[in-house]
mmJSON file of the N, C-alpha and C atoms, coordinates in Angstrom:
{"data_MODEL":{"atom_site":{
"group_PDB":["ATOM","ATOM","ATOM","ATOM","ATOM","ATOM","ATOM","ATOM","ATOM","ATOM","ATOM","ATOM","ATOM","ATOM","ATOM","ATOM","ATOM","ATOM","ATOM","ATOM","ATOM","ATOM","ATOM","ATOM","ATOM","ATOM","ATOM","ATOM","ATOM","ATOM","ATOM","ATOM","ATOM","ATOM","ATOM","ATOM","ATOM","ATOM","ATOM","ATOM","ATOM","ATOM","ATOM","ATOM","ATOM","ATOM","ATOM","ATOM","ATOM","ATOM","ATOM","ATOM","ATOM","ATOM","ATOM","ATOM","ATOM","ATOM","ATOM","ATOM","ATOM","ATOM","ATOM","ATOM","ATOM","ATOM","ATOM","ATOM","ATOM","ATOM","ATOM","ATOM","ATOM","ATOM","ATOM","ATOM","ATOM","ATOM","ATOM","ATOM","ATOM","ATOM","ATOM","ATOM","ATOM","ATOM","ATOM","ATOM","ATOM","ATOM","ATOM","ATOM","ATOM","ATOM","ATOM","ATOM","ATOM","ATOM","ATOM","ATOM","ATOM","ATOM","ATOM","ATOM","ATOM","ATOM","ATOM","ATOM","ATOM","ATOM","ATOM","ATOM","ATOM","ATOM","ATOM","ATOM","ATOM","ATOM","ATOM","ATOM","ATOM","ATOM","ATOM","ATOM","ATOM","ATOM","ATOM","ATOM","ATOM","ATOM","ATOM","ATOM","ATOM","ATOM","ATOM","ATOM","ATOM","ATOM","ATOM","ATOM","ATOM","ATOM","ATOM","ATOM","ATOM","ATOM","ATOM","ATOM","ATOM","ATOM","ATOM","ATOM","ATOM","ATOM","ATOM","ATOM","ATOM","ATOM","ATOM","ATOM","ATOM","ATOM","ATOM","ATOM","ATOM","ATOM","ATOM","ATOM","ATOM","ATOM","ATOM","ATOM","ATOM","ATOM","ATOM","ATOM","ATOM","ATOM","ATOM","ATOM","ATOM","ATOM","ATOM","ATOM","ATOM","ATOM","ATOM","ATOM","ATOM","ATOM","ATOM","ATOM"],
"id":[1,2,3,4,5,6,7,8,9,10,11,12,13,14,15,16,17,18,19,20,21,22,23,24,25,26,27,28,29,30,31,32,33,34,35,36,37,38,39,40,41,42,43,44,45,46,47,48,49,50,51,52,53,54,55,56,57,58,59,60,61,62,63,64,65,66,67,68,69,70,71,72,73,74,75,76,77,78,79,80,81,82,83,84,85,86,87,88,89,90,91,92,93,94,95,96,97,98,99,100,101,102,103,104,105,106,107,108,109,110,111,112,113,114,115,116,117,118,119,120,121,122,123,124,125,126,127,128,129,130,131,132,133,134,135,136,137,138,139,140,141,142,143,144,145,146,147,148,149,150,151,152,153,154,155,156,157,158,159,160,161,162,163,164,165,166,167,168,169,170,171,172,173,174,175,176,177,178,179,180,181,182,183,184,185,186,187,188,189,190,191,192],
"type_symbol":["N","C","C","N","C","C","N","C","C","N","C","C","N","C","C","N","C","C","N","C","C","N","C","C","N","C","C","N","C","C","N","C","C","N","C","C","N","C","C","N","C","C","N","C","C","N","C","C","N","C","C","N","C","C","N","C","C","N","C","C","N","C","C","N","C","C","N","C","C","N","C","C","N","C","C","N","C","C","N","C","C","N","C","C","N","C","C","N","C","C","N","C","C","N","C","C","N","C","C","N","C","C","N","C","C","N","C","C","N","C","C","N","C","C","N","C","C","N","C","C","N","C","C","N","C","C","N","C","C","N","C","C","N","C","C","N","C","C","N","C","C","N","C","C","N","C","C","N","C","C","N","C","C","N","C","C","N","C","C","N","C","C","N","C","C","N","C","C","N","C","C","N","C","C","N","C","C","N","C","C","N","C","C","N","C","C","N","C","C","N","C","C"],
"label_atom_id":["N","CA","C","N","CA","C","N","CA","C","N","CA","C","N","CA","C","N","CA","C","N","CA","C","N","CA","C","N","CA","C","N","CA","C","N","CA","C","N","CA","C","N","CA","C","N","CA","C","N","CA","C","N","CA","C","N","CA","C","N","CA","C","N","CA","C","N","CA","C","N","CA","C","N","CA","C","N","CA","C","N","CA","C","N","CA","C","N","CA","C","N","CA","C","N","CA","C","N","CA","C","N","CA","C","N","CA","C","N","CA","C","N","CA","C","N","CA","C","N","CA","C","N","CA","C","N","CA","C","N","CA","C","N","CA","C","N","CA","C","N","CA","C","N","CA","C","N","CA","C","N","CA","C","N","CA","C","N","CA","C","N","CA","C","N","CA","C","N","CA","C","N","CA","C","N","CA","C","N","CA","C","N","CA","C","N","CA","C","N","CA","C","N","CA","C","N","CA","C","N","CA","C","N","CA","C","N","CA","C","N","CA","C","N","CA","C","N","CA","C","N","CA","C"],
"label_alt_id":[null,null,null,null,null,null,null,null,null,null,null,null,null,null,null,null,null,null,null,null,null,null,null,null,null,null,null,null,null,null,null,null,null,null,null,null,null,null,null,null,null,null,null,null,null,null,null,null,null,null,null,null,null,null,null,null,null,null,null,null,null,null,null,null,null,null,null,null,null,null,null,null,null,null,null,null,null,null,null,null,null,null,null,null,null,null,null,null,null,null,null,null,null,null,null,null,null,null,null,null,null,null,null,null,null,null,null,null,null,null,null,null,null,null,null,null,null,null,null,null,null,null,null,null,null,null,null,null,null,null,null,null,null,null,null,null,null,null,null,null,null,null,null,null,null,null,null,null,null,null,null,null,null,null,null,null,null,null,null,null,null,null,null,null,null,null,null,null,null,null,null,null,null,null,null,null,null,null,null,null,null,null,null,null,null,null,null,null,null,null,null,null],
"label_comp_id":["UNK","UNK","UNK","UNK","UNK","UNK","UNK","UNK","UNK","UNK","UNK","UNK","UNK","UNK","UNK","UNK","UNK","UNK","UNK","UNK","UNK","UNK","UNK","UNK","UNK","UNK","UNK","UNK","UNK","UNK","UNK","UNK","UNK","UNK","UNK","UNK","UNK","UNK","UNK","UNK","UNK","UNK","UNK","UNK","UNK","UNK","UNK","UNK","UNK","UNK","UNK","UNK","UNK","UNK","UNK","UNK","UNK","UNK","UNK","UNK","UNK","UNK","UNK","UNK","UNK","UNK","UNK","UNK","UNK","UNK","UNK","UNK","UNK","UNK","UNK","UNK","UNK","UNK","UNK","UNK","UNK","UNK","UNK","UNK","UNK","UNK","UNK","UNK","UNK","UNK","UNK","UNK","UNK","UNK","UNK","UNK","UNK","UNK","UNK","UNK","UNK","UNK","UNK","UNK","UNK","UNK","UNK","UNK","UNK","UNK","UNK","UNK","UNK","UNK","UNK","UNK","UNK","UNK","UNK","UNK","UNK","UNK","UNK","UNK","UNK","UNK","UNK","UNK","UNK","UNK","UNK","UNK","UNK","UNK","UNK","UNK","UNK","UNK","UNK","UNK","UNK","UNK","UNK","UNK","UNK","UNK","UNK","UNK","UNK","UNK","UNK","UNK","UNK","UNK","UNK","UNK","UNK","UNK","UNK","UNK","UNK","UNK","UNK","UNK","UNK","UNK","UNK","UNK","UNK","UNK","UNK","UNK","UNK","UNK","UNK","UNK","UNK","UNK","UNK","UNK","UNK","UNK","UNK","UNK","UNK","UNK","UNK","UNK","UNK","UNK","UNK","UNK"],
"label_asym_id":["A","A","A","A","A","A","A","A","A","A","A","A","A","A","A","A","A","A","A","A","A","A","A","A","A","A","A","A","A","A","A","A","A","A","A","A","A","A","A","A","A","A","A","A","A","A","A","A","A","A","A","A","A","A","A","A","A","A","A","A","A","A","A","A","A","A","A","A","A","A","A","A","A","A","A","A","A","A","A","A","A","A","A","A","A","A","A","A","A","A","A","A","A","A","A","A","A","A","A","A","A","A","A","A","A","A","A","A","A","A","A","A","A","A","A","A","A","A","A","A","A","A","A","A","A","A","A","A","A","A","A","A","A","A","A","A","A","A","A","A","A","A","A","A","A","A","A","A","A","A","A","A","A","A","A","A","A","A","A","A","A","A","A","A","A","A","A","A","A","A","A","A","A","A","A","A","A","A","A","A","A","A","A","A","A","A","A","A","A","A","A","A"],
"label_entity_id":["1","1","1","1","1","1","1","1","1","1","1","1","1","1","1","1","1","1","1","1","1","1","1","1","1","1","1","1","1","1","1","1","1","1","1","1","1","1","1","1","1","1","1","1","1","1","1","1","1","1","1","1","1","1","1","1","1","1","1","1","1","1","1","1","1","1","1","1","1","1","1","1","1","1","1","1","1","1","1","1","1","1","1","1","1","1","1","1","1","1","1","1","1","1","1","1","1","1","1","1","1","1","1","1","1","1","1","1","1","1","1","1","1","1","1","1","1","1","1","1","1","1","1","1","1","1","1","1","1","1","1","1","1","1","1","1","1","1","1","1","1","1","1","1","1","1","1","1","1","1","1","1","1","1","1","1","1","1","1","1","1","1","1","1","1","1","1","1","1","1","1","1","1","1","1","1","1","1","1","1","1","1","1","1","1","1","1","1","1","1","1","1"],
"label_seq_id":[1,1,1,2,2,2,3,3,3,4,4,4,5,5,5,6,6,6,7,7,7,8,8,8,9,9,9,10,10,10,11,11,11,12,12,12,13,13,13,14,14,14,15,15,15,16,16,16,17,17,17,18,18,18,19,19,19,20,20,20,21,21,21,22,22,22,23,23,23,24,24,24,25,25,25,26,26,26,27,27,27,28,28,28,29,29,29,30,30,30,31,31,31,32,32,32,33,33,33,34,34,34,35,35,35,36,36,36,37,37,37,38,38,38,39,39,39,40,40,40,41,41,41,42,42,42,43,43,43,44,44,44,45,45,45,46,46,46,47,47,47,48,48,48,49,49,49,50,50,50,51,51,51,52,52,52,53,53,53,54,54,54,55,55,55,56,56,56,57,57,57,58,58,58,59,59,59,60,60,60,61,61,61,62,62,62,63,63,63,64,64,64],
"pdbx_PDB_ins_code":[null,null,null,null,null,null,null,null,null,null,null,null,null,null,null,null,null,null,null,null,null,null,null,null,null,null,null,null,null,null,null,null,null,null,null,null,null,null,null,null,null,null,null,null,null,null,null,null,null,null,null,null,null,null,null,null,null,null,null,null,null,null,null,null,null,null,null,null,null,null,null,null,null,null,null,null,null,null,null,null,null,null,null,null,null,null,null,null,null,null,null,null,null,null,null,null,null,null,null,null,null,null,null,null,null,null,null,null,null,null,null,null,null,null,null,null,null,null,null,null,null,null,null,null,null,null,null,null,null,null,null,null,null,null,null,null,null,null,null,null,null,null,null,null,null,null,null,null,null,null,null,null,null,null,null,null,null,null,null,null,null,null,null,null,null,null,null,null,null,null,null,null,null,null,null,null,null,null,null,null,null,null,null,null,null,null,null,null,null,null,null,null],
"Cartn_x":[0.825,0.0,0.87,2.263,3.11,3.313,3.701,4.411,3.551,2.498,0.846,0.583,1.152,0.21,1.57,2.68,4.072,3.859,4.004,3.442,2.332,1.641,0.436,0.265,1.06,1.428,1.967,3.019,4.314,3.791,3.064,2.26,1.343,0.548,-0.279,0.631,1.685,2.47,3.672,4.228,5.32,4.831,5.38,5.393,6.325,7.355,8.551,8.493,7.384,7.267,8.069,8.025,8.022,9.519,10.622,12.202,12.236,11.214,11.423,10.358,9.392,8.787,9.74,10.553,11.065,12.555,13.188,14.273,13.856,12.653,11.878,11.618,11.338,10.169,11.833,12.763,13.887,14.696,14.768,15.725,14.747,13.507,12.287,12.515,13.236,13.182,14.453,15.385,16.674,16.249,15.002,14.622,13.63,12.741,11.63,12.203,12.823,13.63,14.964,15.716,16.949,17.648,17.163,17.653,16.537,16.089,15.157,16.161,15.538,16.145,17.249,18.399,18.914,18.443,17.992,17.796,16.573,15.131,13.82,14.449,14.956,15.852,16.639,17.47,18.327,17.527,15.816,15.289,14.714,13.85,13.79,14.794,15.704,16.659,16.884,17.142,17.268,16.148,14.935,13.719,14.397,13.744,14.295,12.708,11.74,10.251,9.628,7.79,6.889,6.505,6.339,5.833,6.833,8.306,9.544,9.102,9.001,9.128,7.7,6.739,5.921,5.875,6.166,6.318,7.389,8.64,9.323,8.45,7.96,7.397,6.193,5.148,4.96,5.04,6.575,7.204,7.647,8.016,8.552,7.522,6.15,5.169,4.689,4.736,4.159,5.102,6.477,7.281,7.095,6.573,6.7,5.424],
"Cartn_y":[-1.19,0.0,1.256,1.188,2.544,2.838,1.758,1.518,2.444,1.995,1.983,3.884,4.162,5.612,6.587,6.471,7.009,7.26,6.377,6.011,7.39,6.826,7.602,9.366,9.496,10.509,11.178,10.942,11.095,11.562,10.368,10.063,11.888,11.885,12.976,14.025,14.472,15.797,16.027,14.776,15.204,15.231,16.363,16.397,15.937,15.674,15.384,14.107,13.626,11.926,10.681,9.698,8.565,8.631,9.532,9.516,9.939,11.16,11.602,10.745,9.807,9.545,8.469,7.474,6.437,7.17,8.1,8.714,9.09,8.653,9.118,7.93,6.85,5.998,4.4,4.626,3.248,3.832,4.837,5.091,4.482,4.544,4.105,3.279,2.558,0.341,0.326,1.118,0.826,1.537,2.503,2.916,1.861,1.544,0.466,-0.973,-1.769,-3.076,-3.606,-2.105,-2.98,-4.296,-5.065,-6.831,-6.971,-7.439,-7.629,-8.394,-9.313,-10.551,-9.232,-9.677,-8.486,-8.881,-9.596,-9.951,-9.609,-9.356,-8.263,-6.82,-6.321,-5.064,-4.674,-5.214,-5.549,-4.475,-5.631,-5.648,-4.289,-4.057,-2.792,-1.644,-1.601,-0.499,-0.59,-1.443,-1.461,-1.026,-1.433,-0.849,1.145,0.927,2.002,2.398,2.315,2.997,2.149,2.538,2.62,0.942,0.397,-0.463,-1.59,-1.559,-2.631,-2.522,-1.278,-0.893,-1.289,-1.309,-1.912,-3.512,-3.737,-5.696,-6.157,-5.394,-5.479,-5.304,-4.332,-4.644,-5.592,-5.787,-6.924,-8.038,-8.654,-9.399,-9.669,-8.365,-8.557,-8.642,-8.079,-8.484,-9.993,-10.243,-11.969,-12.801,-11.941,-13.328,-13.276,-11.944,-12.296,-13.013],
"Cartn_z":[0.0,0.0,0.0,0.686,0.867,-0.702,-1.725,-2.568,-3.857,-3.179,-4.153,-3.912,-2.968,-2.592,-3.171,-2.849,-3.048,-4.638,-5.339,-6.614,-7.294,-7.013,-7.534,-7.149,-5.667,-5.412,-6.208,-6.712,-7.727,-9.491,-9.631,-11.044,-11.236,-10.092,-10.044,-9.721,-9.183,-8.607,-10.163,-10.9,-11.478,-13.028,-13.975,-14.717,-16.063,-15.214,-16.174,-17.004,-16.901,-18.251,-16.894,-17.884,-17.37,-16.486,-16.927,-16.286,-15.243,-14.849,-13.885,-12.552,-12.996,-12.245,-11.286,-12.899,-12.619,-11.512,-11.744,-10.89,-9.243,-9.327,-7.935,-7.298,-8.073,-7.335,-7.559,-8.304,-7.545,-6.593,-6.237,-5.211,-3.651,-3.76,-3.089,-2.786,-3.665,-2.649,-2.269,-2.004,-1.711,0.084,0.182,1.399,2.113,0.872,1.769,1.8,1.306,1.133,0.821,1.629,1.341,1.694,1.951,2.234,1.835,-0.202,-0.682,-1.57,-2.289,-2.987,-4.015,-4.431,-5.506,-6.731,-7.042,-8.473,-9.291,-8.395,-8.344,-8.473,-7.094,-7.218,-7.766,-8.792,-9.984,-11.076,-11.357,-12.452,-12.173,-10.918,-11.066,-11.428,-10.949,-11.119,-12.527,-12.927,-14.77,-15.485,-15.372,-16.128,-16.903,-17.525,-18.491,-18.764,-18.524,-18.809,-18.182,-17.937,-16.897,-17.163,-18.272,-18.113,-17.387,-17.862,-17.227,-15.932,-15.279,-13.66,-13.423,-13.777,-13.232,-13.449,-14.568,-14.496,-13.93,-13.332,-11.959,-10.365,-10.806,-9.247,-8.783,-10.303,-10.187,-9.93,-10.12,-10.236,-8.475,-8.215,-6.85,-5.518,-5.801,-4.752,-5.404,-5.841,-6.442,-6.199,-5.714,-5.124,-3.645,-3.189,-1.561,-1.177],
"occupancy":[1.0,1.0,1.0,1.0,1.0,1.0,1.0,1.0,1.0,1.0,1.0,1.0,1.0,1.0,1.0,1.0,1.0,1.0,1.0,1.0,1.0,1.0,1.0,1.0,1.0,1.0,1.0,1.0,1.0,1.0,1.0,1.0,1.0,1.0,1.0,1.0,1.0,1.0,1.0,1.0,1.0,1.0,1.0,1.0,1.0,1.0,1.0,1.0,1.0,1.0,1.0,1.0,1.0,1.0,1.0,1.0,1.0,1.0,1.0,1.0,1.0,1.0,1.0,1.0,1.0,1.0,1.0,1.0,1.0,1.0,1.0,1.0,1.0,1.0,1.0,1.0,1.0,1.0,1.0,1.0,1.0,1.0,1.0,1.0,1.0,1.0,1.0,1.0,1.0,1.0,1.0,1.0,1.0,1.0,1.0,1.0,1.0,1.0,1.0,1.0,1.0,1.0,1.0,1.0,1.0,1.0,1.0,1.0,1.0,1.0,1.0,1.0,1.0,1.0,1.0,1.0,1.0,1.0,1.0,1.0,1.0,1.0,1.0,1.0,1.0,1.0,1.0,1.0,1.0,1.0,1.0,1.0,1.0,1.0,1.0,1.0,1.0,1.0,1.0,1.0,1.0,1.0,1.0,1.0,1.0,1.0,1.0,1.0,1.0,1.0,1.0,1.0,1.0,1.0,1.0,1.0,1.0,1.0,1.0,1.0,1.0,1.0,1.0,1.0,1.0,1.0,1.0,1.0,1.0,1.0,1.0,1.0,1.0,1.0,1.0,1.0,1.0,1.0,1.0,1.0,1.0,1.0,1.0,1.0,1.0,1.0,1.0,1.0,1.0,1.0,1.0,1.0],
"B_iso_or_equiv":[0.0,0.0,0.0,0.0,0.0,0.0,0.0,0.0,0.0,0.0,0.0,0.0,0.0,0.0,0.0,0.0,0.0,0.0,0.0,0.0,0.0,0.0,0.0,0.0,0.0,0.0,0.0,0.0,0.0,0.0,0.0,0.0,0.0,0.0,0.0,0.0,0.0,0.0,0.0,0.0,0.0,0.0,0.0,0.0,0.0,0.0,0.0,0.0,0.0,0.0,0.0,0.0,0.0,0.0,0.0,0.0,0.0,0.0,0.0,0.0,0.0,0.0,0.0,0.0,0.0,0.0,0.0,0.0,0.0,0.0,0.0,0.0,0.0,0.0,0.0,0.0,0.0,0.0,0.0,0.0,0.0,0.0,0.0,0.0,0.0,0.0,0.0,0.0,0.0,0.0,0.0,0.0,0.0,0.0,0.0,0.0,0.0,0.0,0.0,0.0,0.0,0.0,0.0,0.0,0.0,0.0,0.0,0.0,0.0,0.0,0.0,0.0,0.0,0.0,0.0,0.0,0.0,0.0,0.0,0.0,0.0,0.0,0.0,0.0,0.0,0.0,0.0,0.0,0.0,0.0,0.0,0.0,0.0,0.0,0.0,0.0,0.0,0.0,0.0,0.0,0.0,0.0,0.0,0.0,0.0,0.0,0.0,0.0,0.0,0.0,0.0,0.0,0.0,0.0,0.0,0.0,0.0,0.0,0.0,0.0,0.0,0.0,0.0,0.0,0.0,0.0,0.0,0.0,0.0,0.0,0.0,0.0,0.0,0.0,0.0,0.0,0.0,0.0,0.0,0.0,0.0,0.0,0.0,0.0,0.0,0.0,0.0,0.0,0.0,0.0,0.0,0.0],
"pdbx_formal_charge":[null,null,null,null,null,null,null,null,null,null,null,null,null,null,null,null,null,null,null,null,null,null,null,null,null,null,null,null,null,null,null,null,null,null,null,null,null,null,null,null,null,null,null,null,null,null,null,null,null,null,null,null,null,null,null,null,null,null,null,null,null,null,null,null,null,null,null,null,null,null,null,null,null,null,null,null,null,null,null,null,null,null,null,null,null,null,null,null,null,null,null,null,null,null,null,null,null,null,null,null,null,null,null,null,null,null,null,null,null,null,null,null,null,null,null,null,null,null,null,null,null,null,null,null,null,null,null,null,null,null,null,null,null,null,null,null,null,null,null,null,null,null,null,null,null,null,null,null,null,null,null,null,null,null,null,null,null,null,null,null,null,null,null,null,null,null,null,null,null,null,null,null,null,null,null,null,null,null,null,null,null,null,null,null,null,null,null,null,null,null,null,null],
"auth_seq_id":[1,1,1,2,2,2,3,3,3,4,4,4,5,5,5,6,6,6,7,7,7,8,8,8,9,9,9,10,10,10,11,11,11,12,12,12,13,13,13,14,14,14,15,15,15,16,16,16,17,17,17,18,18,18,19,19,19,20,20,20,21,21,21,22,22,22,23,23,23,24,24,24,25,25,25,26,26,26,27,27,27,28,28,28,29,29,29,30,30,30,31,31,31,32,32,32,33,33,33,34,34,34,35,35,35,36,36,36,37,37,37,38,38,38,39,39,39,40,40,40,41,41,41,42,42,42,43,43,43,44,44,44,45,45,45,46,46,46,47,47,47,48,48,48,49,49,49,50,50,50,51,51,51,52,52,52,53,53,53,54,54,54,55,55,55,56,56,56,57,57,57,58,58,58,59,59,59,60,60,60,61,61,61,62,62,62,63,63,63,64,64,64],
"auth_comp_id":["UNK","UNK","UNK","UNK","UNK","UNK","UNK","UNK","UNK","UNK","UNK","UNK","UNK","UNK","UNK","UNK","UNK","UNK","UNK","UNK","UNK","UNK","UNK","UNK","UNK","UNK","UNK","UNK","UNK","UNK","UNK","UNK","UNK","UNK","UNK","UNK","UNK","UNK","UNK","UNK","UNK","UNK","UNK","UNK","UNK","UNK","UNK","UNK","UNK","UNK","UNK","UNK","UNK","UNK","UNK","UNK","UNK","UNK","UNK","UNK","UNK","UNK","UNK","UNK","UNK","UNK","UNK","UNK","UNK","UNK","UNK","UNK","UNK","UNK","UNK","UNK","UNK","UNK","UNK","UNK","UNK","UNK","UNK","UNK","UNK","UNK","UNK","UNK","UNK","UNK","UNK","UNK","UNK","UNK","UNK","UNK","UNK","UNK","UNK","UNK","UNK","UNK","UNK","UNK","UNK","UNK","UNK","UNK","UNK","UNK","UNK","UNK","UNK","UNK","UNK","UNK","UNK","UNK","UNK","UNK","UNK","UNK","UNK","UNK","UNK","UNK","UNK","UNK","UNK","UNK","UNK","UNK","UNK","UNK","UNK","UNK","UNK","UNK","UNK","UNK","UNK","UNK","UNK","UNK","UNK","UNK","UNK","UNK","UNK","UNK","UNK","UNK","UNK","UNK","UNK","UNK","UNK","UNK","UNK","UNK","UNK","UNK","UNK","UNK","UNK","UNK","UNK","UNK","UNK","UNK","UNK","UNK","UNK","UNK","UNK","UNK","UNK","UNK","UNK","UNK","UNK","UNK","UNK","UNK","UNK","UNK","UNK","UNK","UNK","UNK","UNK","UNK"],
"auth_asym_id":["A","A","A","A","A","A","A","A","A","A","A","A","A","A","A","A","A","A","A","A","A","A","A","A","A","A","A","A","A","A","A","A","A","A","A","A","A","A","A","A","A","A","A","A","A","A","A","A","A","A","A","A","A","A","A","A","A","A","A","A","A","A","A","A","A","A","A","A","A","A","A","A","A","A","A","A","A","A","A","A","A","A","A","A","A","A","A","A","A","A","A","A","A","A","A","A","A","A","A","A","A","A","A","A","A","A","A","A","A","A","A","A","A","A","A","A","A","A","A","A","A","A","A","A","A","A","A","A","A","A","A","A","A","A","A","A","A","A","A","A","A","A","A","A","A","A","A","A","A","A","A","A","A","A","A","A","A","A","A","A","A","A","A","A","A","A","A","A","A","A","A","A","A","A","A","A","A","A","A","A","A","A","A","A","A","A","A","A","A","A","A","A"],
"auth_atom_id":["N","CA","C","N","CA","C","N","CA","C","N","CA","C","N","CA","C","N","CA","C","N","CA","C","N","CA","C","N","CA","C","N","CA","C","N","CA","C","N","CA","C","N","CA","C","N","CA","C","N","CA","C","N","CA","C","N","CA","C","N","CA","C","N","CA","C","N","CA","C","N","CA","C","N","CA","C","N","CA","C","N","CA","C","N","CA","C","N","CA","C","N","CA","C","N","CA","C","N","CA","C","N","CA","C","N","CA","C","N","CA","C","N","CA","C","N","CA","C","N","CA","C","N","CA","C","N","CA","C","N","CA","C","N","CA","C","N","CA","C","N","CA","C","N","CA","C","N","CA","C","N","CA","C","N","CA","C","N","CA","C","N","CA","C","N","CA","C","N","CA","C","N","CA","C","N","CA","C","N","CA","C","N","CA","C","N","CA","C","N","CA","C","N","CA","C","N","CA","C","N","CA","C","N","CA","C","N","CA","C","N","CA","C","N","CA","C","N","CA","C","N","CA","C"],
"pdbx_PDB_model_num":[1,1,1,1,1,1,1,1,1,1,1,1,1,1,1,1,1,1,1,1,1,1,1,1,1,1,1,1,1,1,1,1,1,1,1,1,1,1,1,1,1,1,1,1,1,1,1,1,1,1,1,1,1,1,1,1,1,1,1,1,1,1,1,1,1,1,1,1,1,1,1,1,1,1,1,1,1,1,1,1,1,1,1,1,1,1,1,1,1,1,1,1,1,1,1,1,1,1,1,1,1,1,1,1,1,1,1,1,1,1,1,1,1,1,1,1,1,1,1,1,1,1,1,1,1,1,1,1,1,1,1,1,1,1,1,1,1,1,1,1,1,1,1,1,1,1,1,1,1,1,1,1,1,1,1,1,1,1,1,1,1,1,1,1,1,1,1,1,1,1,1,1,1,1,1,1,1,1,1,1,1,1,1,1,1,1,1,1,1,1,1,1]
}}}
């Protein structure tokens, strides 16, 4: 739910397109999960646009 509201917060406040949302929202799991599998947190940090970063984080609540 933090993940979910931070998010949408962001989505609705920033204007800068998908880079600036994504420059906001991975520095985020290195605050909410750092001892989180690295290889989810990997994929997030790599995503390069909205949809990677969301089928990463997908990825990473469907494994917990």
């Amino acid at each position: 739910m933090l993940h979910t509201s931070v998010y949408e917060q962001y989505t609705e406040r920033l204007q800068g397109g998908d880079a600036q949302l994504l420059s906001k929202m991975k520095p985020f799991w290195e605050y909410l999960l750092p001892e989180a599998d690295r290889k989810l947190l990997k994929a997030i940090h790599k995503s390069s646009n909205l949809s990677k970063y969301n089928q990463a984080v997908l990825a990473f609540f469907n494994q917990r």
